[in-house]
N, C-alpha and C positions, 0 to 999 in steps of 0.2 A: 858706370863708375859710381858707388857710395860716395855722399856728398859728407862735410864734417857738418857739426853745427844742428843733428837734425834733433826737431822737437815735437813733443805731440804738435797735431796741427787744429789750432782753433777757427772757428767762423766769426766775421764780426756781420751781424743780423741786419742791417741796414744795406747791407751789400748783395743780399739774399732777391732773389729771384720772387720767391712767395711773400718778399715780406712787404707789407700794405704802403701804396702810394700816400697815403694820409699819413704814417709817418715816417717814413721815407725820405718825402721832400722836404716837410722841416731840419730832418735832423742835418741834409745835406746844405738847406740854407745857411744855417747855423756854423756849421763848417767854412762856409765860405764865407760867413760875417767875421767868423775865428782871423782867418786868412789876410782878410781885406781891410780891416778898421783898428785902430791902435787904443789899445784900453788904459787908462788914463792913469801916472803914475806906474804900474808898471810897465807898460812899453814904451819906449824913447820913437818909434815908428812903426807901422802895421809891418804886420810878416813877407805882406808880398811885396813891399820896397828894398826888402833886404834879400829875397829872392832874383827881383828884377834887377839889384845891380852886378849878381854875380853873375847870371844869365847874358846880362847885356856885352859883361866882360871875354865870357867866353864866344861870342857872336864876334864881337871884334877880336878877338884873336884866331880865329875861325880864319874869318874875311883876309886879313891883315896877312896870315901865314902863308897861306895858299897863293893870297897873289903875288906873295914876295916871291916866291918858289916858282913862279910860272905858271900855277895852274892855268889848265885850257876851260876851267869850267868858269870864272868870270867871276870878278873880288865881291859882288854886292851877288850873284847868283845861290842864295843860303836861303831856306826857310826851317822855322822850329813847328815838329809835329808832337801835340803831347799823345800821349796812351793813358788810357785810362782816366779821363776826362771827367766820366760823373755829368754831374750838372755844371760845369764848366771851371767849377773851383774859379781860383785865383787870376787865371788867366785872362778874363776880360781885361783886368787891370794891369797884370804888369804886362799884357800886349801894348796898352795906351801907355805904363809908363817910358817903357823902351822907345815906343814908335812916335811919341812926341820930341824925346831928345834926339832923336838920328835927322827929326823933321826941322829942330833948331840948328842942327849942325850942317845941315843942306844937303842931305842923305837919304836914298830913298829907304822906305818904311821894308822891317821883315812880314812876310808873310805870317802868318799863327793859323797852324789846322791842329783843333781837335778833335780827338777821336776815343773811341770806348768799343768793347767786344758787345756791350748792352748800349746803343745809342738812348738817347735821353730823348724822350720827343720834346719838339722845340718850345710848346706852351708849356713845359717842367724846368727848364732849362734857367740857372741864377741869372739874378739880376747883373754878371759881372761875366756873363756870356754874349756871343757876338750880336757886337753895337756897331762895328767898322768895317769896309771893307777890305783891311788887313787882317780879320778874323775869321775864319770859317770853322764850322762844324759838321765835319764828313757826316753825313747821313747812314752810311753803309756800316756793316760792323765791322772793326778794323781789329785782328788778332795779335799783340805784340810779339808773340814765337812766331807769327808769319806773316809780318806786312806786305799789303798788297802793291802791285806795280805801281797804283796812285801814288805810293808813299816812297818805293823804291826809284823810281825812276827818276827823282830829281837829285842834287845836292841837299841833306836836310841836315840836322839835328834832333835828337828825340828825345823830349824829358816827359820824366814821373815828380805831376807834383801829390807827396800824401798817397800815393799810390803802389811804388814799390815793394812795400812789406805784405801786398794782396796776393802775391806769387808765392809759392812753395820752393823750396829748392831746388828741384829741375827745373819748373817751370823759369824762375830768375837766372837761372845760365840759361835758360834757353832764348831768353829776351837780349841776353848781352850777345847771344852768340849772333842773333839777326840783328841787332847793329851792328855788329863788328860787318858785316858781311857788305854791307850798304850805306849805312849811316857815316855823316861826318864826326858825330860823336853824342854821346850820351850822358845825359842829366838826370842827378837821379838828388829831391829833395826830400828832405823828411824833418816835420817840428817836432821829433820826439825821440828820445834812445831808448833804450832799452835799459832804463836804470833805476832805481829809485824816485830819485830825483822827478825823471819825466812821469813817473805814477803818481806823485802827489800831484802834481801839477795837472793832470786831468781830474782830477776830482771838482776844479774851477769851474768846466765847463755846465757843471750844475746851476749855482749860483749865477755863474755867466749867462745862462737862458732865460732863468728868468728874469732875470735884467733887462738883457737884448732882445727879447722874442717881439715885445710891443713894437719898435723900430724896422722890422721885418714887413709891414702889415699882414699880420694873422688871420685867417680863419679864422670861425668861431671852433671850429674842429682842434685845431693846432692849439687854441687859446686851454681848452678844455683839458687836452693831453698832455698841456703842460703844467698847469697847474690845480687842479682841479683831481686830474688822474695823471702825476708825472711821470709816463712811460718815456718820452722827447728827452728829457733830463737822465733818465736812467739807460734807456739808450745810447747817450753822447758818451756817458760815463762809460757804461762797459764796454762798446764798443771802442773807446780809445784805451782801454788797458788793455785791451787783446792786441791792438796796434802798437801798443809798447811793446808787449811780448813779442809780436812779429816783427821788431823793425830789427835789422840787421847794421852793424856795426861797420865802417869803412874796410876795416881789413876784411870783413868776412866778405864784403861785396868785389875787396878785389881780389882775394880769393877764388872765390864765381871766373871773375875776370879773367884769370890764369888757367881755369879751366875751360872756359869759353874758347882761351887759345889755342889749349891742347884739342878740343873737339874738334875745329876748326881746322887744324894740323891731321888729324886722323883723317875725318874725311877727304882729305886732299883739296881742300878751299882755299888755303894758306896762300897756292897761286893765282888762285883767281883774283882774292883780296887783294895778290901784288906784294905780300910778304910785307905787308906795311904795318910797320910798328904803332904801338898806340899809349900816351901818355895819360898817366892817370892822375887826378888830384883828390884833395879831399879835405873841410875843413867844417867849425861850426863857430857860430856865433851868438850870444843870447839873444833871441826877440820877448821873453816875457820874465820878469824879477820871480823869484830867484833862480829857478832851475829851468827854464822855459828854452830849447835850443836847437836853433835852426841848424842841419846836417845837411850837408853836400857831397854827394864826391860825381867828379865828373871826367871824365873818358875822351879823348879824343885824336885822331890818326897823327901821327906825330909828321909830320914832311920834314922836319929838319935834320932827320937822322933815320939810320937806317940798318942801324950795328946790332940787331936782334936782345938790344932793350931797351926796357919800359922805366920813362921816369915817371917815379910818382912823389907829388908834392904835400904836403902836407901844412892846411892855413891855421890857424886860430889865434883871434887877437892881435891880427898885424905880423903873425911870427911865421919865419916860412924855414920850414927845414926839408933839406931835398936826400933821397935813397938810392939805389939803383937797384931795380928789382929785372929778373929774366923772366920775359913771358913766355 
């Protein structure tokens, strides 16, 4: 089936197979410094606080729903698997922020497995990758269109952080449609829309490197490419306006989502799923003055109901407006 939405498709070069470990792993540090650390005056808190408490939210409504409902699969038996991992993004962190508060609450810790189709070897891997034993990083290469039984065979959740808009349009129904199939539900985040707005606002990440790149400890290699010969700087930049370009819009993802159902219905999975409906949300919030804006939308099997539809919610700013949409 033709997908709507479709557009030339661009590459962003850092992501690229050929393209040089020397600049490569700065530009993904950088990324994850992006992520991890709150820049002063314009951000009220780093990105991934504001990631890790919607993530946390949805863990406990996860837990909370299921065992209200009976589940046989056990209220704290949940782990979060991301896809598309990189060098481990933001994830070291908000694994520690979550799993410190469920540890003050007297709760045992979520699991956190990363994973990537290109695993990262471990001496490349951010400083903000596994520190704990609630962190792992699958070794093996893990396909989001086809997770393996490692990943299928438990109770999970699966997010994209920054990662979502690297799929093409079949490719991204083909991701929703293997969660739908296994996954408890799916998280799907993105610091960028597709707007104006979000293109000026990479232009930062220029200026921002060479700011931050000394607090990294650099190479004399990295020191050079950044300043010297700014390829690091000029990379961060185009590579995040093509990620503008590719980020997809909540409707368009649940869109995907509605399609995902109907594939899912064609091949006759619909009973193997158990005809279980799935509730969708979706909201943002600013993380950076002025146009800087954290996107969510998240997916998850709905147990409370079972009347062949999907509620999907809609956050921004404390405001919640509710639809009723047919999957």
């Amino acid at each position: 089936m033709p997908l709507p939405y479709n557009r030339p498709w661009l590459i962003e070069l850092a992501d690229q197979q050929w393209f040089p470990p020397y600049l490569r792993i700065p530009v993904y540090e950088m990324l994850t410094y992006i992520w991890t650390h709150r820049i002063p005056l314009l951000q009220s808190k780093a990105p991934y606080e504001r990631a890790a408490q919607i993530l946390e939210t949805i863990i406990e409504n996860a837990i909370n729903e299921s065992g209200r409902l009976g589940s046989s699969l056990g209220n704290d038996d949940v782990r979060v698997v991301d896809f598309g991992s990189g060098a481990g993004g933001p994830l070291g962190k908000i694994e520690r922020w979550i799993n410190r508060r469920r540890t003050d609450k007297s709760k045992p810790p979520i699991p956190f497995y990363l994973t990537d189709l290109y695993p990262m070897p471990q001496s490349t891997l951010s400083n903000s990758s596994p520190s704990s034993s609630s962190l792992v990083y699958l070794p093996e290469s893990v396909d989001a269109l086809r997770a393996p039984m490692s990943v299928t065979s438990r109770r999970h959740l699966r997010t994209f952080f920054l990662s979502f808009h690297h799929f093409n349009e079949e490719q991204a129904r083909g991701v929703i449609v293997d969660a739908m199939r296994s996954a408890e539900g799916l998280c799907i985040f993105e610091l960028q829309e597709c707007n104006f707005g979000s293109a000026m606002m990479i232009f930062l990440l220029a200026p921002l490197t060479w700011i931050f790149i000394p607090f990294q400890s650099p190479n004399i290699r990295t020191l050079i490419f950044t300043y010297l010969i700014p390829l690091i700087p000029f990379i961060l930049v185009l590579d995040g306006l093509i990620s503008v370009y590719r980020t997809r819009s909540p409707s368009h993802i649940l869109h995907l989502a509605n399609l995902a159902n109907l594939s899912l219905a064609l091949e006759g999975e619909d009973k193997v799923i158990g005809d279980m409906d799935w509730k969708w949300e979706h909201g943002a919030e600013r993380h950076t003055w002025p146009f800087g804006q954290l996107v969510w939308v998240v997916g998850r099997r709905d147990w409370s109901d079972n009347n062949g539809n999907a509620t999907e919610t809609e956050t921004e700013e404390e405001s919640y407006s509710e639809a009723e949409h047919g999957a």
